[in-house]
Every structure is written in structure tokens, then in C-alpha cells.
C-alpha positions in Angstrom: 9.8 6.8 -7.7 9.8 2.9 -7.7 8.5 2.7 -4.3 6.1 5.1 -3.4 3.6 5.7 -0.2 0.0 5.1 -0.2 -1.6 6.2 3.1 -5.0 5.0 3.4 -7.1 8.1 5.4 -8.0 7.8 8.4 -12.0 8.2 7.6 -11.2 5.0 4.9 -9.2 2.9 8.1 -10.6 -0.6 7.2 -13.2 -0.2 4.1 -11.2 -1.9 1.7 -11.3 -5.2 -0.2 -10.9 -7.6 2.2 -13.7 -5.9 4.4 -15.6 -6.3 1.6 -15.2 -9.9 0.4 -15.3 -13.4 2.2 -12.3 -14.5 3.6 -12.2 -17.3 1.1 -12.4 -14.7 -2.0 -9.5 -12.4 -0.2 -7.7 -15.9 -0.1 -8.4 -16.4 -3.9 -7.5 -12.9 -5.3 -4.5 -12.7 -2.9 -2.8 -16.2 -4.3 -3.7 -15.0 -8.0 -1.5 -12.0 -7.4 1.4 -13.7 -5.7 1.5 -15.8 -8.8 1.4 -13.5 -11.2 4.4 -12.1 -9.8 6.1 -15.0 -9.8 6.6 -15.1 -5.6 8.4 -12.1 -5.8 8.2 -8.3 -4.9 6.7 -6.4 -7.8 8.7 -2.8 -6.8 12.2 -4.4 -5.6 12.2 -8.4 -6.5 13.0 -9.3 -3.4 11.5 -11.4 -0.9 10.4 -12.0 3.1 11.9 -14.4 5.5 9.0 -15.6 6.6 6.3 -15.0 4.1 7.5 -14.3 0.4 5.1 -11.7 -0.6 1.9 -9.9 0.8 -0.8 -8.5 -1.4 -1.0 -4.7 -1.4 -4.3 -3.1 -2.8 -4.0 -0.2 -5.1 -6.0 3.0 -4.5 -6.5 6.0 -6.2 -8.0 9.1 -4.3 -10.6 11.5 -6.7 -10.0 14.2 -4.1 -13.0 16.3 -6.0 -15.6 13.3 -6.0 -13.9 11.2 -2.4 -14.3 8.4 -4.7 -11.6 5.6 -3.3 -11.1 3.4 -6.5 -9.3 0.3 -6.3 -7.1 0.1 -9.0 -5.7 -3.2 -9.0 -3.6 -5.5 -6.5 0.2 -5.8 -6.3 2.5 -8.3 -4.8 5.5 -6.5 -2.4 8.0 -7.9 0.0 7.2 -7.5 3.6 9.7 -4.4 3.8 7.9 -2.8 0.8 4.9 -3.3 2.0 5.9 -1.5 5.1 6.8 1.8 3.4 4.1 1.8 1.4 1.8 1.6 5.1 4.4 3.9 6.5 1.9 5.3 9.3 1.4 1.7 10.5 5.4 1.5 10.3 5.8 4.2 13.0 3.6 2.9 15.6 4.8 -0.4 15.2 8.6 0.4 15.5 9.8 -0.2 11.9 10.0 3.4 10.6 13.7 3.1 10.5 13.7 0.2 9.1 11.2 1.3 6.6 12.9 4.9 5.9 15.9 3.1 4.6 14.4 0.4 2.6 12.3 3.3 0.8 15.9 5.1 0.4 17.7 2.3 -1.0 15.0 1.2 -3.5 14.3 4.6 -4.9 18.2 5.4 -4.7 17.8 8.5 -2.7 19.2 10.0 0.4 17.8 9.7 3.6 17.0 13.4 3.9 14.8 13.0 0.4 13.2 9.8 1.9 12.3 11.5 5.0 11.3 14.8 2.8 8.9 12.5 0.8 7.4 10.6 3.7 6.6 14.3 5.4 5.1 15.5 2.3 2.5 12.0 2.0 1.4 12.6 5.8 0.5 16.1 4.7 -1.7 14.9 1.8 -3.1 11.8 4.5 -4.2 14.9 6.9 -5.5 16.9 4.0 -7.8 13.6 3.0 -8.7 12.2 6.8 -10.6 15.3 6.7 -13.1 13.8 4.1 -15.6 11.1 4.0 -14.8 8.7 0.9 -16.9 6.1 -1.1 -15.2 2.7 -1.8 -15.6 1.8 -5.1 -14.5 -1.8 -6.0 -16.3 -3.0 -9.3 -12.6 -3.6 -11.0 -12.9 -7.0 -8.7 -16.5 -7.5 -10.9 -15.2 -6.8 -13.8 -12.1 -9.7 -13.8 
């Protein structure tokens, strides 16, 4: 898939980068990334209305160690960005919205998109049960 979820567990709800850094830093590492990408979404080169791009961090989950490693940064178009949080995208009344966009990007059905967004809120459950370490040293290392 082109477009994928990332749900963030609920036990790792704001421990991220920015909670991490000065706002100052965020704005530095968050500008870098939007022009590396040129101003453009990084999954389907498009853009927002209002704001271009927004800078998405990228986790991965060592569901044997709850080690939480950033991975790297990504710029995505407000509608990207919005599957990839699709949790957030429910409460706030874009799931719809969202659904499709993740449909059309990936060029699959709305049945598969719904099919994969079940199957990433049963992994999300499976790690909200866990405690995880944040582990950010890719941002010392650049």
C-alpha cells in the first residue's frame, strides 16, 4: 500500500518528537521536511487548501522490546495525514472523508479500505495494552 495507517497507542498519546523538542527545533525539523519534498505530499503529490503539507513522524513498534523508534519524518497532504491518524479522523468527523482518500490513493475498494482500517485498530488495541519507550536518537544523529 502507498498510504498506509499508523495508529500511535494509546499508552504512547503525546510522547513523541515535538513533546520532546522546543517548539523552535519542531519548527526547524518540520520546514526541513516540507522542503525536501518539494511542498508536496510524499504518498500522493498533492496538496492542502490551506496549508500545503504537514509533517508526519514515522514510527516503528518493536512489539517484543515496546521500543517506539522514530524512523524518520515525512511530508503528507492534510487528507493523508488524516488516514494515516485515522482514530483522530473518527472523532473529528472526517472518517468518510478519510476512508475514501485512503481508497482512492491505494486504488482499492471501499470494502478493502474499511477491511484494512479494522484490521490497524486491532493491532492499536493489541499495543494500547503495553507501556512503550520513546526512542528518538535518529534526530541526534542528523
Amino acid at each position: 500500500m502507498k498510504l498506509t495507517i499508523e495508529l500511535v497507542p494509546q499508552t504512547a498519546w503525546y510522547s513523541n518528537v515535538r513533546s520532546n523538542v522546543t517548539k523552535a527545533e519542531w519548527d526547524v525539523l518540520r520546514k526541513a521536511c516540507y522542503k525536501a519534498a518539494g511542498y508536496k505530499c510524499e504518498v500522493c503529490s498533492g496538496k492542502g487548501p490551506k496549508h500545503p503539507v504537514e509533517c508526519h513522524e514515522i514510527w516503528d513498534y518493536d512489539d517484543e522490546s515496546c521500543k517506539q523508534t522514530l524512523k524518520g519524518l515525512v511530508a503528507l497532504c492534510p487528507d493523508c495525514h488524516k488516514c494515516k491518524h485515522m482514530g483522530y479522523a473518527r472523532i473529528s468527523g472526517n472518517y468518510d472523508m478519510a476512508l475514501a482518500h485512503l481508497a482512492r490513493v491505494n486504488e482499492i475498494t471501499s470494502k478493502e479500505a474499511e477491511k484494512y482500517v479494522d484490521e490497524s485498530f486491532v493491532l492499536w488495541e493489541q499495543r494500547s495494552q503495553k507501556e512503550w519507550e520513546l526512542d528518538i536518537t535518529i534526530l541526534e544523529n542528523n
